[in-house]
N, C-alpha and C positions, 0 to 999 in steps of 0.2 A: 504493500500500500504506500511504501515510500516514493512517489512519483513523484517528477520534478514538477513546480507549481510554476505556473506561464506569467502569476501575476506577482509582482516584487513591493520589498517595501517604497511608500513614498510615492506609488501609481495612485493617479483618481480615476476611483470604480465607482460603478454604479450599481444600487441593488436592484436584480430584478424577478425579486419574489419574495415573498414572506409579508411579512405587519411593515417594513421601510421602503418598500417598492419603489420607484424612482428618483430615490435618491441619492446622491452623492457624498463621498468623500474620500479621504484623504487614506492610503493602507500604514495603520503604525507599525504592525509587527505581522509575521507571515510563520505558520508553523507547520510545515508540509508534513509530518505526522502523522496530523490527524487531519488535515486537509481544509485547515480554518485559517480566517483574514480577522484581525484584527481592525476595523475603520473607525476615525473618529469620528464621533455623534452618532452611529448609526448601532440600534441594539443595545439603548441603554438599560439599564437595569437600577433599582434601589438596592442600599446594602445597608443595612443598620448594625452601626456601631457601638461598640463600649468606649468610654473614658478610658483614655490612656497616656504613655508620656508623649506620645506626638501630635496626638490628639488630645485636648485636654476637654472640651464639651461634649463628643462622642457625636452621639444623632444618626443622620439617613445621609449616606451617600451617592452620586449618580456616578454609574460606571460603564464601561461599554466593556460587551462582552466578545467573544471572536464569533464570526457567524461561517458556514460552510462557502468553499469555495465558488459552487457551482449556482452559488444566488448572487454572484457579481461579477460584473463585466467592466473592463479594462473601458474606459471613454478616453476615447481621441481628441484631435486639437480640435475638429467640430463640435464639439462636445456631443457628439452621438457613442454608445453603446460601440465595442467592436470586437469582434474577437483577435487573437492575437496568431501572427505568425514568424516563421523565423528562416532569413536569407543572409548567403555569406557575401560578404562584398568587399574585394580588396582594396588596399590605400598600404602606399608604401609599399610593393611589393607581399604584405601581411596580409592574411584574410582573418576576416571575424565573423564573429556568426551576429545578427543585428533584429532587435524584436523589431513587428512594424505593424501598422492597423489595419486590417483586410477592408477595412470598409474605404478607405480613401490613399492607401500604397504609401502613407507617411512614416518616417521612421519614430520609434517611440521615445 
């Protein structure tokens, strides 16, 4: 189940299913594991805390949770949805391998 994830940290995805449906943001953290994106604002959660030394009131906190890969999509410079592909393209004699947006051939 360890498959490589197409979508990295710091891409703006868009969710397209569940309770945040077309929205966006920003990917904080990426854990190909279990196959979850971390986005912020999107999947927040309440967390009720205790008094403690970092916390010294406690109370209810909002937190985002990681949601499954396969409810977000990579948005391009149009800001449309897109899926992602991948071509080598040399510079300097070097080739690389380079993500790019299917929906409009831009590099990512």
């Amino acid at each position: 189940m360890n498959a490589k994830m197409k979508i990295k940290k710091e891409d703006i995805v868009m969710v397209i299913s569940g309770n945040f449906k077309g929205e966006t943001g920003r990917v904080l953290g990426v854990y190909p594991k279990t196959q979850r994106v971390l986005v912020e604002g999107i999947n927040l959660r309440k967390k009720h805390t205790r008094p403690n030394q970092q916390n010294q009131k406690g109370g209810i906190l909002s937190k985002e949770l990681p949601i499954h890969v396969s409810n977000v999509m990579l948005v391009d410079s149009d800001k449309n949805p897109t899926k992602i592909g991948f071509r080598k393209e040399e510079a300097d004699g070097k080739s690389t391998l380079v993500r790019f947006a299917k929906t409009n051939d831009k590099k990512i």
